[in-house]
Legacy VTK file of the C-alpha trace (Angstrom):
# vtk DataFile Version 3.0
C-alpha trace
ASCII
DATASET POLYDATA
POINTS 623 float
40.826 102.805 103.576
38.600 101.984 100.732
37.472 97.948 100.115
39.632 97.480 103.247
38.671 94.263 104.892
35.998 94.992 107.413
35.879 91.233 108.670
37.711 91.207 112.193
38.770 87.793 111.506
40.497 88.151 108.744
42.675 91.476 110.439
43.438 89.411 113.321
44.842 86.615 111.165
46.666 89.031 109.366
47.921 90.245 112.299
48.990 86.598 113.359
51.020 85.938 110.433
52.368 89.362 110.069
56.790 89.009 110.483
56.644 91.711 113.082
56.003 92.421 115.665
53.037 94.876 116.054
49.857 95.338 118.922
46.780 97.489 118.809
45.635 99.273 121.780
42.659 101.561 122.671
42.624 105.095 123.940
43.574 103.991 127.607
46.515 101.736 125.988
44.628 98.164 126.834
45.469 95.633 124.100
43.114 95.041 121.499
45.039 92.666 119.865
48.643 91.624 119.205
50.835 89.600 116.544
52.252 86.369 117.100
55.835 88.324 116.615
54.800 90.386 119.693
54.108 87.599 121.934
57.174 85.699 121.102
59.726 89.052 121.034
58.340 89.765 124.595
58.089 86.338 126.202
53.601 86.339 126.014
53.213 82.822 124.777
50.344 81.264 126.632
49.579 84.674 128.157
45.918 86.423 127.536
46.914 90.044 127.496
44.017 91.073 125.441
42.289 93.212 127.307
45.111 94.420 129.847
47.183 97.336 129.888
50.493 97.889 128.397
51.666 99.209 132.227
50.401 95.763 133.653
51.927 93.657 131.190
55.275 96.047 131.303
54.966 97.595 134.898
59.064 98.511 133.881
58.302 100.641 131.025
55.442 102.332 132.590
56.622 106.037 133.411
57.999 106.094 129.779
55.053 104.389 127.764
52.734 106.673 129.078
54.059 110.060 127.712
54.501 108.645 124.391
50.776 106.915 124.596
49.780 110.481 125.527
51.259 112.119 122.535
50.685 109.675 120.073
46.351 109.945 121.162
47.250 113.879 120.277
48.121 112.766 116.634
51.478 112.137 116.671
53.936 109.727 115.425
56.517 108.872 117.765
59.551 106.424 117.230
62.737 105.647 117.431
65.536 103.752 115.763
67.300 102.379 119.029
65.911 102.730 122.818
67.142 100.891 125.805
64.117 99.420 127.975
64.119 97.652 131.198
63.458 94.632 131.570
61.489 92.557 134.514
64.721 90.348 135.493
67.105 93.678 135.118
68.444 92.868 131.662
68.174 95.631 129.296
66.456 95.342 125.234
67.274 98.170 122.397
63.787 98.749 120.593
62.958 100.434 117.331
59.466 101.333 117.784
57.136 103.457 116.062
53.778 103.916 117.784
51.018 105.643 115.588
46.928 106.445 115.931
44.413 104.983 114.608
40.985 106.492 113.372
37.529 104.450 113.571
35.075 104.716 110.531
33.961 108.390 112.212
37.437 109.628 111.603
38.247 109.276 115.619
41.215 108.122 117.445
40.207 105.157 118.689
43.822 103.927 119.591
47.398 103.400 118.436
49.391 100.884 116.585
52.666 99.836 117.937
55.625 99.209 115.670
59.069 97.070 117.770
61.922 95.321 116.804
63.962 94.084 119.401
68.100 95.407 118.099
69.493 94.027 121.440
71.376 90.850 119.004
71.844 93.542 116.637
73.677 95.657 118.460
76.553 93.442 118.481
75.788 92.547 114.678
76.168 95.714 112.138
74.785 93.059 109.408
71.710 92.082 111.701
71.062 95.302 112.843
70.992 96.398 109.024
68.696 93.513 108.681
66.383 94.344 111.136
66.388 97.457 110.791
65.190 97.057 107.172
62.028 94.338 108.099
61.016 97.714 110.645
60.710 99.539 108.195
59.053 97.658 105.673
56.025 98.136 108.273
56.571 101.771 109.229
53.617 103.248 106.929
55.486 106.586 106.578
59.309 104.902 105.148
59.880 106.901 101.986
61.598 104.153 100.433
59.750 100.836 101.815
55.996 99.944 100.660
53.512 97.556 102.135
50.465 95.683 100.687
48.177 93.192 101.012
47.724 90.616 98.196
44.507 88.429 97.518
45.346 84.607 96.892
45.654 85.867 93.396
47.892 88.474 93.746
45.667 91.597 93.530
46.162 94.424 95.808
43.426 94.754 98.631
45.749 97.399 101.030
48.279 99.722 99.375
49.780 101.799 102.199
51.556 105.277 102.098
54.775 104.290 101.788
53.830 102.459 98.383
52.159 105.628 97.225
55.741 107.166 98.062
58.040 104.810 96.213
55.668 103.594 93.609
53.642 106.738 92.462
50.423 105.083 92.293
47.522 106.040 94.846
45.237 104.138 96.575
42.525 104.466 94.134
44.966 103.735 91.303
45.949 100.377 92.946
43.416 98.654 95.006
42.197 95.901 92.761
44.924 95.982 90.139
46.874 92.863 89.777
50.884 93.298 91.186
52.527 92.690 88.272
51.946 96.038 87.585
55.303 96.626 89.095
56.961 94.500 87.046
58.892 95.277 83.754
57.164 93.895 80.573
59.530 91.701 79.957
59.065 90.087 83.358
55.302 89.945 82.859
55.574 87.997 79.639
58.037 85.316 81.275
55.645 85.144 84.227
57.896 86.428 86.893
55.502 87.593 88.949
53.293 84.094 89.186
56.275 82.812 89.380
57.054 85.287 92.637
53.607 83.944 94.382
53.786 80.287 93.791
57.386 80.588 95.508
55.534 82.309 98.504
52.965 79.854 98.460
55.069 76.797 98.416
57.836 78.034 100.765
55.913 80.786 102.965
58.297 83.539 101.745
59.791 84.292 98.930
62.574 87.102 99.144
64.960 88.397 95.999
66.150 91.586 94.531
64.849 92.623 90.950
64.207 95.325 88.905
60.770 97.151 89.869
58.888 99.962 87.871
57.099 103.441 89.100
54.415 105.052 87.683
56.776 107.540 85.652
58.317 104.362 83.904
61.268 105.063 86.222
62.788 101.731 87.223
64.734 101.094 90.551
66.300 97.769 92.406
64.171 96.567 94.694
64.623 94.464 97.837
61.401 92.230 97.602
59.449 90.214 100.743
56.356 88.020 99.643
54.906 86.342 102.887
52.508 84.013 102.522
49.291 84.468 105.353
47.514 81.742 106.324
44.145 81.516 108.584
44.442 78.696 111.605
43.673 75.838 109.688
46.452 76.475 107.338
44.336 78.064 104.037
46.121 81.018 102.039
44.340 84.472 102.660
46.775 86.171 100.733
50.156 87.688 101.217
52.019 90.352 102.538
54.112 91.980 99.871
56.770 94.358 101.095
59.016 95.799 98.344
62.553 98.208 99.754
63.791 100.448 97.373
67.991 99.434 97.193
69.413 101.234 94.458
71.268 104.034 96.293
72.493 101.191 98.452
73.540 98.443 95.415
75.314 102.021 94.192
77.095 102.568 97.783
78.216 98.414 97.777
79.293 98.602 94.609
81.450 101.687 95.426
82.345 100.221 98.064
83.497 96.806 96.331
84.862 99.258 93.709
87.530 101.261 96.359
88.365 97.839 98.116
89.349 96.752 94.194
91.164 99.842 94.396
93.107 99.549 97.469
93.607 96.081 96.854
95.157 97.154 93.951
97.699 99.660 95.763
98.578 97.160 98.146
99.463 94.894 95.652
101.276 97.022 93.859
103.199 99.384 96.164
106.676 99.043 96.192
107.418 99.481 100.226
105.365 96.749 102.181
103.119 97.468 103.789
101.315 96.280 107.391
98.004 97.269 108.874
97.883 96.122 112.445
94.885 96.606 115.063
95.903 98.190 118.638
96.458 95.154 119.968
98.944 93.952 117.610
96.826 91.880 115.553
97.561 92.270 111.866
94.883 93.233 109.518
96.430 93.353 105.866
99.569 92.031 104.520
100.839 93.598 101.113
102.284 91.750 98.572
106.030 93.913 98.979
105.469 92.228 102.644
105.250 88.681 101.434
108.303 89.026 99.332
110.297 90.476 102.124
109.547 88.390 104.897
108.500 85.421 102.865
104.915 84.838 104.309
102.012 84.282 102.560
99.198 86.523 103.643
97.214 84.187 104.981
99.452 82.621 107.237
99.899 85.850 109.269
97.054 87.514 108.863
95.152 87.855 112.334
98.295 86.593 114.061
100.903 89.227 116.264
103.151 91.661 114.263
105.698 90.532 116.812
106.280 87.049 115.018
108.008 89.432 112.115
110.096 91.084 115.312
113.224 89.870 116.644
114.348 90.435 120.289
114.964 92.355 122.079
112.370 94.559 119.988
109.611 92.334 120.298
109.345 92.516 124.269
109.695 96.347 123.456
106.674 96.681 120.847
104.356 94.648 122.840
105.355 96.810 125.683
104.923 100.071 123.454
101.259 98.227 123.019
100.684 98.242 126.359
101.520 101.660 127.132
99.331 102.814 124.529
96.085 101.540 126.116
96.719 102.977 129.817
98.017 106.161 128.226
97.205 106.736 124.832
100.455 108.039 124.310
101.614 107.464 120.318
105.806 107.737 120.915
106.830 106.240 116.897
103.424 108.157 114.916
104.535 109.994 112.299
108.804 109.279 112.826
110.872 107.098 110.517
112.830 104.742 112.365
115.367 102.368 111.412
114.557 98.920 113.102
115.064 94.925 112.427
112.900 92.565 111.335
112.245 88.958 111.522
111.847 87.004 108.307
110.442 83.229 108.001
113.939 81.588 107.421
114.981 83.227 110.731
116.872 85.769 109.090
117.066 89.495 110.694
117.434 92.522 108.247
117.501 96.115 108.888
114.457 98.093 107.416
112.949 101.646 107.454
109.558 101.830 109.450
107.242 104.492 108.951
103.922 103.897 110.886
100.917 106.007 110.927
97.379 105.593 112.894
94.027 106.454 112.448
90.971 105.610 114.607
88.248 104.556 112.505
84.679 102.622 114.339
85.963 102.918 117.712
89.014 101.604 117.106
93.278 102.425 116.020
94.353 101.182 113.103
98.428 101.553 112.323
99.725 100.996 108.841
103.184 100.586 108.493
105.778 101.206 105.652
108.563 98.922 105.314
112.091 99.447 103.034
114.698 96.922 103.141
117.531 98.770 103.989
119.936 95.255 103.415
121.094 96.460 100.036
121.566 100.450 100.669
123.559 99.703 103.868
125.973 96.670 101.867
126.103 99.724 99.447
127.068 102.308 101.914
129.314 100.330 102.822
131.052 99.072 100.065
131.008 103.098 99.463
132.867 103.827 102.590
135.607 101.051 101.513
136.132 102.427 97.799
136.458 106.257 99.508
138.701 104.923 101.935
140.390 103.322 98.844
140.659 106.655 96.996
141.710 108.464 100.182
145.018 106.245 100.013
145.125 106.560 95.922
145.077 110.394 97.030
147.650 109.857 99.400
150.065 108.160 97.141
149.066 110.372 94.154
150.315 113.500 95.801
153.352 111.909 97.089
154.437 111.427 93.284
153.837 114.966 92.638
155.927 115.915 96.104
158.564 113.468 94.757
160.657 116.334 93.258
160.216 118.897 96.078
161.357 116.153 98.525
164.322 114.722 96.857
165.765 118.447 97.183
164.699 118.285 100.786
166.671 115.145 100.971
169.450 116.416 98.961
170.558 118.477 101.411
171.071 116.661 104.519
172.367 113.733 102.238
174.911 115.939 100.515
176.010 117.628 103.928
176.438 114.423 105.516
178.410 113.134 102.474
181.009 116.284 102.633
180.941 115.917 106.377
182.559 112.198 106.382
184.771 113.027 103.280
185.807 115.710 105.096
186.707 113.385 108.666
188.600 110.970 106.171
190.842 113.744 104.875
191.338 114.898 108.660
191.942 111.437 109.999
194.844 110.666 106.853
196.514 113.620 108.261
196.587 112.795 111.456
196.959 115.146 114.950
194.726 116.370 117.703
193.469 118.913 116.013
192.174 116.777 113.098
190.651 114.415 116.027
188.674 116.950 117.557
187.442 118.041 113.666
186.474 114.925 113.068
184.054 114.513 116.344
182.670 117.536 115.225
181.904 116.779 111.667
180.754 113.233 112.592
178.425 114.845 114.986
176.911 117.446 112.576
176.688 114.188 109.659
174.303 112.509 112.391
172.627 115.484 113.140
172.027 115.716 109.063
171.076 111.934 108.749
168.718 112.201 111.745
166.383 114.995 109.856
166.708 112.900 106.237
165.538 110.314 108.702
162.346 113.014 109.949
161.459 113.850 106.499
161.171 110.346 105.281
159.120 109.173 108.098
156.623 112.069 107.456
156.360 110.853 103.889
156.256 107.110 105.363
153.220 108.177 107.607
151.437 110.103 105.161
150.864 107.449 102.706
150.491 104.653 105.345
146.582 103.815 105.497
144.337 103.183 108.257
141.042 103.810 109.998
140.307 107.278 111.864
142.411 107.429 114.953
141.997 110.692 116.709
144.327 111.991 118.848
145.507 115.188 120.403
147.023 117.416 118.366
148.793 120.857 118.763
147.216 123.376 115.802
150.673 124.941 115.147
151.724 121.323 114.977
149.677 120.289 112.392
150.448 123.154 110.319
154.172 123.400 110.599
154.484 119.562 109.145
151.692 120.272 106.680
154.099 123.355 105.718
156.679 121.058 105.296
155.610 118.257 103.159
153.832 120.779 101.434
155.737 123.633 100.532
158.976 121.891 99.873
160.850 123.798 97.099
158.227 126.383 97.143
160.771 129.650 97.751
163.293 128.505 95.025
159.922 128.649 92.938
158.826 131.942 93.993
155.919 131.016 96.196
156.502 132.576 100.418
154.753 130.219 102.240
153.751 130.871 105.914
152.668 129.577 108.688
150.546 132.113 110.646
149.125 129.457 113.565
149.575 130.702 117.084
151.432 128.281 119.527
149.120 129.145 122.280
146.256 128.049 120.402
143.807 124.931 121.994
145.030 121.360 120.719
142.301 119.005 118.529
140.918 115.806 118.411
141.394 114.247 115.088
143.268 111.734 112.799
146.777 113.814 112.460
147.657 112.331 109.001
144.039 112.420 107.273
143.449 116.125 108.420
147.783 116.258 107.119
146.380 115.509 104.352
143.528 118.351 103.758
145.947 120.672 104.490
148.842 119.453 102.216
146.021 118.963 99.218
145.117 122.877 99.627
148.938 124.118 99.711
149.528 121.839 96.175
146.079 123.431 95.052
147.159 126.787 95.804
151.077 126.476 94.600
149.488 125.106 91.186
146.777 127.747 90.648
149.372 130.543 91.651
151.462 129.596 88.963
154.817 129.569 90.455
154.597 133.036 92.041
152.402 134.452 95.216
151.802 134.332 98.575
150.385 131.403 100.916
149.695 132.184 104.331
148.362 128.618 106.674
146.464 129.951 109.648
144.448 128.974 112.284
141.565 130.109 114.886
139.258 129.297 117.706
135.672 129.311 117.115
133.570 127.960 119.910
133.900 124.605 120.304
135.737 124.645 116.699
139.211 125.201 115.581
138.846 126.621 111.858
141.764 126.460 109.912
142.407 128.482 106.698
144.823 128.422 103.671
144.676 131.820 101.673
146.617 132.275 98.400
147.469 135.706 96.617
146.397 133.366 92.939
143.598 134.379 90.476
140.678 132.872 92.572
137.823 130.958 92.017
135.688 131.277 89.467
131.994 132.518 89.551
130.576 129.579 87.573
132.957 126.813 89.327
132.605 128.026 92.926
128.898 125.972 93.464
130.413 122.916 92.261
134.125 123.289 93.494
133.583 120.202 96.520
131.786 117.662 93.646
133.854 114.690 92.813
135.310 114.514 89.543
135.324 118.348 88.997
138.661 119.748 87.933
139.796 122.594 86.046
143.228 121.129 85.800
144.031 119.395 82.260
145.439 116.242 84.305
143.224 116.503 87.848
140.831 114.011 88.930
138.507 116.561 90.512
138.164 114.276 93.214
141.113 116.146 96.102
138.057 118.381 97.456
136.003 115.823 97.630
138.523 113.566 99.452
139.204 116.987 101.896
135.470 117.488 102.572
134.955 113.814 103.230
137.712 113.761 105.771
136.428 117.037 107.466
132.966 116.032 107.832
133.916 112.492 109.669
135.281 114.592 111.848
132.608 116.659 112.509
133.228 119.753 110.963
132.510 121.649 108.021
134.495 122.680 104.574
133.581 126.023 102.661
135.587 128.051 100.390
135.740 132.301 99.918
137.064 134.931 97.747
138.920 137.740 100.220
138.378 141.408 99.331
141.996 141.816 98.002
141.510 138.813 95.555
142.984 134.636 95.629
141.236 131.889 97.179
140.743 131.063 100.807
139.934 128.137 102.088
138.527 126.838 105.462
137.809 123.870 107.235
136.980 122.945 111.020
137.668 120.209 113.331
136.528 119.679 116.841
138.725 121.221 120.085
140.185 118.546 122.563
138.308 118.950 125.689
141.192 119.300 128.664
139.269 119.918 131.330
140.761 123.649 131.650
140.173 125.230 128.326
LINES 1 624
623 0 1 2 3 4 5 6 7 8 9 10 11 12 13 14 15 16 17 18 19 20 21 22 23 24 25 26 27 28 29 30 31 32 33 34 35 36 37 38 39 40 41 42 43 44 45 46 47 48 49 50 51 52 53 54 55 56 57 58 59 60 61 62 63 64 65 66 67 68 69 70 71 72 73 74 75 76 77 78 79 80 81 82 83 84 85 86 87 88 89 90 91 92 93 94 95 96 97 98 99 100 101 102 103 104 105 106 107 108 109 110 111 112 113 114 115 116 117 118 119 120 121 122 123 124 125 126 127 128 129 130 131 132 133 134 135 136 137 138 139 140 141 142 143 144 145 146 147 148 149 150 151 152 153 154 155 156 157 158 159 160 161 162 163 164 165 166 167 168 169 170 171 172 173 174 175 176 177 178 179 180 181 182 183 184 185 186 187 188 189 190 191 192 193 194 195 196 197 198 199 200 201 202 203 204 205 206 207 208 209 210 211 212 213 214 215 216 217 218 219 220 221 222 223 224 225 226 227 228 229 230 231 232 233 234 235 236 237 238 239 240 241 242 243 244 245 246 247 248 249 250 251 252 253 254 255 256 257 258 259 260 261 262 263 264 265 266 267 268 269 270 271 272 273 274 275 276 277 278 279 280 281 282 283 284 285 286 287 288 289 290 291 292 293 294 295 296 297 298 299 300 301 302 303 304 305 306 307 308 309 310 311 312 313 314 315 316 317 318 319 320 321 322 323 324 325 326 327 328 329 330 331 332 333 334 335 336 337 338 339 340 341 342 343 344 345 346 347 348 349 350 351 352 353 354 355 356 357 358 359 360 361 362 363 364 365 366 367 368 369 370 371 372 373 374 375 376 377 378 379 380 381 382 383 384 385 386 387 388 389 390 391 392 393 394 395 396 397 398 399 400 401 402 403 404 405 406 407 408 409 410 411 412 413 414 415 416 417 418 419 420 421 422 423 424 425 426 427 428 429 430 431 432 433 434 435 436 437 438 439 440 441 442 443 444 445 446 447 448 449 450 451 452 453 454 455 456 457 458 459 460 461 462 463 464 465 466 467 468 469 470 471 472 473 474 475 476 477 478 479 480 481 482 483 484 485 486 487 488 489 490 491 492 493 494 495 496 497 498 499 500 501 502 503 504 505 506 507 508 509 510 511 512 513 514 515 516 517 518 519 520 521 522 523 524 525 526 527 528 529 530 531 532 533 534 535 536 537 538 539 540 541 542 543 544 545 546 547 548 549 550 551 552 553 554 555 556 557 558 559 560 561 562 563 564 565 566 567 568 569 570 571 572 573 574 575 576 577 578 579 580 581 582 583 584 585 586 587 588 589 590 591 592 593 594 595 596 597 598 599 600 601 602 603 604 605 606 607 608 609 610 611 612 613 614 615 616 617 618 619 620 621 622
């Protein structure tokens, strides 16, 4: 290298002061000479190695040393960015070493140069290890993006390695001599940044800082800058070691970086579920601001602390058991599923929620992110829901008994009219007096009780129809159901016109359900049919086993259903009746599906309406 230093002195004080650790050794890989970093990275202090091998020094690292010495005398560069090597007292040290010739003034290999940084700390440091890593290659010659030189006391270049050709754009000849603010920006020249660089150096011993650098193009770039002052042993500046790291791509990547935490900062502040990230150990890791309102912590106060503080028991035994299972077996039972759980809030309070969790391994590691919804005010909804449907389920109840009222009181007017004539009847026979008469009298007496008995039946059947209550199942015959359905139902329907029949076969299985509530689907699709028939058809109530099913059916001989209403026909508060409520279906489909079954309506091939609905079989044991 051209004006290069030829006085040994000065290169071994170089060396000395040099912050890294580099040796030189000759063709049989004896040291020629070291720097201070070397001694102290390898434990040489007060040792004379110059001279002796690397294999006597490092009898451990021998066999491996060797083959790399042997390429390197070939020509080659070898390195690399992390190597275990054994050590003497059976620890191990992770290297990044670079070991490259050297030529003598005839062009020879006379040796190699030895590049190391010891990674074993920064290993277990990703910001060290990026730190290190970056002062090894500031003095790897060959870094496309790191450049080394050597500065007079004055700040003019006297080595300019290849590395600075790379990143600056200037040769050797170009450089050597030529002041460094060269690199600078003109505006930084005029406000003296660069003395200002050097006499920082020279009063501190390094000066390090990131500013704007430019090329030989005029292309600027950040750069990561490293001005070291060198003294000789008796303490007098030689110069200093100037070591400039082109950053830009990474100030781009940290500001993207800083940019998409801003980002999903910003969702987790913002999302409307809270939200939980947890380690696999419980540990959590982010706490959304849904998550303080809901359980009432701050995220600092349970950040790094157990999820299971926001668990009650049992649960919280459970999830740290879940935990546990996960490490021996890796198994992942709640990925992926929405479950409804409890939680724990700071007052002490438990709540139901929704918990979605997901995981993803990311450095090594499972992360889990859960989503929370407060299910407190759906569920005091669904409830209040269930009460107000109940409520109209007993409105319906009433409401069709008004519109029965006439049908029954001609029920009733029978048996109360025959029971009437009956005891006007024994009167006249007892004022005449005789055996005869006696005998009469028993017999119409008897046939008035017999008459007061069933105004008696059809009264109760109105009576338990409109009493309320919760679902009480019980075991019903089919025919049963029908035949009382029939008549509540269909009272008055044959003076009207309407043949109404029940077509349910006494041998059928019995079912499990409330008797009055599924009464009442069948009663509400007799009215429907009577009204849309007009006052003249054909009803036929039947009944049939499917499976573990019992479907029953009500078929009319009326106009049908039509086209345009039959997707909508179950909706609440959708009527085709000038007075209805739209809401009977509803009611009926309600009822069926609490029991388990299902509600659909057809047109038959010879025209009307049909409609079915099923309800579970009793299990007897023998069916």
């Amino acid at each position: 290298m051209r004006n290069f230093v030829a006085n040994v002195r000065v290169s071994e004080l170089l060396l000395e002061h040099m912050p890294a650790a580099i040796a030189l050794f000759d063709t049989e890989m004896r040291y020629i000479a070291c720097s201070r970093r070397w001694r102290t990275d390898y434990g040489l202090e007060g040792l004379d190695i110059i001279g002796r091998s690397h294999e006597e020094v490092f009898p451990e690292t021998a066999e491996r040393m060797r083959e790399i010495h042997r390429r390197a005398l070939s020509g080659e560069t070898q390195s690399s960015h992390a190597e275990a090597f054994p050590r003497a007292d059976g620890a191990t040290d992770w290297i990044e070493w670079e070991m490259v010739p050297w030529r003598d003034e005839a062009g020879e290999i006379g040796g190699v140069v030895l590049f190391t940084q010891v990674l074993t700390d920064a290993i277990e440091s990703k910001r060290e290890a990026r730190t290190l890593d970056s002062e090894l290659n500031l003095l790897i010659d060959s870094a496309t993006h790191h450049a080394i030189c050597m500065l007079d006391p004055d700040g003019y270049v006297r080595i300019w390695n290849t590395g600075a050709e790379r990143l600056f754009g200037w040769s050797e000849d170009e450089v050597l001599g030529q002041h460094f603010a060269m690199m600078f920006e003109a505006g930084d020249r005029s406000s003296k940044v660069p003395a200002d660089q050097l006499a920082a150096a020279r009063n501190e011993g390094l000066f390090h800082a990131r500013s704007t650098r430019v090329r030989k193009d005029g292309s600027r770039f950040l750069a990561d800058v490293t001005l070291g002052r060198i003294d000789d042993e008796t303490g007098n500046c030689l110069g200093f070691g100037h070591v400039v790291h082109d950053v830009t791509e990474e100030a781009e990547s940290l500001r993207t970086i800083k940019a998409n935490e801003a980002y999903l900062r910003s969702i987790l502040e913002t999302v409307p579920d809270a939200m939980i990230t947890i380690d696999d150990h419980g540990q959590m890791l982010s706490f959304s601001t849904a998550a303080e309102k809901l359980f009432g912590y701050r995220a600092a106060e349970v950040v790094g602390r157990n999820i299971a503080m926001l668990i009650p028991e049992p649960d919280r035994s459970r999830h740290n058991e879940y935990l546990a299972r996960y490490h021996a077996t890796g198994d992942q039972r709640i990925i992926g599923d929405m479950r409804r759980v409890f939680g724990r809030r700071k007052d002490g309070s438990v709540f139901p929620h929704e918990l979605y969790v997901g995981g993803a391994s990311s450095g090594g590691r499972t992360i889990f992110t859960g989503f929370i919804r407060d299910l407190t005010t759906r569920e005091a909804t669904d409830a209040r829901l269930n009460e107000l449907q109940s409520e109209l389920i007993h409105i319906s109840r009433v409401s069709a008994v008004g519109t029965m009222a006439t049908a029954l009181a001609h029920e009733l007017n029978q048996p109360l009219t025959a029971i009437a004539n009956y005891v006007q009847t024994s009167a006249a026979l007892l004022a005449r007096g005789g055996e005869d008469a006696i005998a009469l009298v028993r017999e119409a007496l008897e046939e008035a009780g017999r008459e007061a008995i069933r105004a008696g039946t059809i009264v109760q059947r109105l009576r338990d129809f409109v009493a309320r209550g919760e679902l009480e199942r019980t075991v019903v015959s089919p025919r049963e159901l029908a035949l009382q359905a029939h008549e509540l139902g269909a009272a008055g329907a044959t003076a009207g016109g309407i043949s109404c029949e029940v077509a349910v076969p006494p041998e059928l299985a019995p079912v499990l359900v409330d008797r009055v509530q599924i009464q009442q689907v069948l009663l509400n699709l007799i009215r429907n049919a009577m009204e849309a028939m007009g006052g003249k058809g054909r009803i036929i109530i039947g009944a049939e086993r499917e499976g573990a099913m019992m479907r029953f059916s009500v078929v009319d001989s009326g106009p049908g259903i039509a086209p345009d209403k039959a997707d909508k026909l179950f909706e609440p508060f959708v009527s085709d009746k000038a007075s209805g409520m739209g809401i009977g279906l509803a009611i009926c489909r309600t009822i069926v599906e609490a029991h388990g079954g299902r509600m659909w309506c057809e047109t038959p091939p010879e025209g009307g309406a049909a409609f079915h609905f099923t309800v579970p079989v009793a299990e007897t044991g023998h069916d």
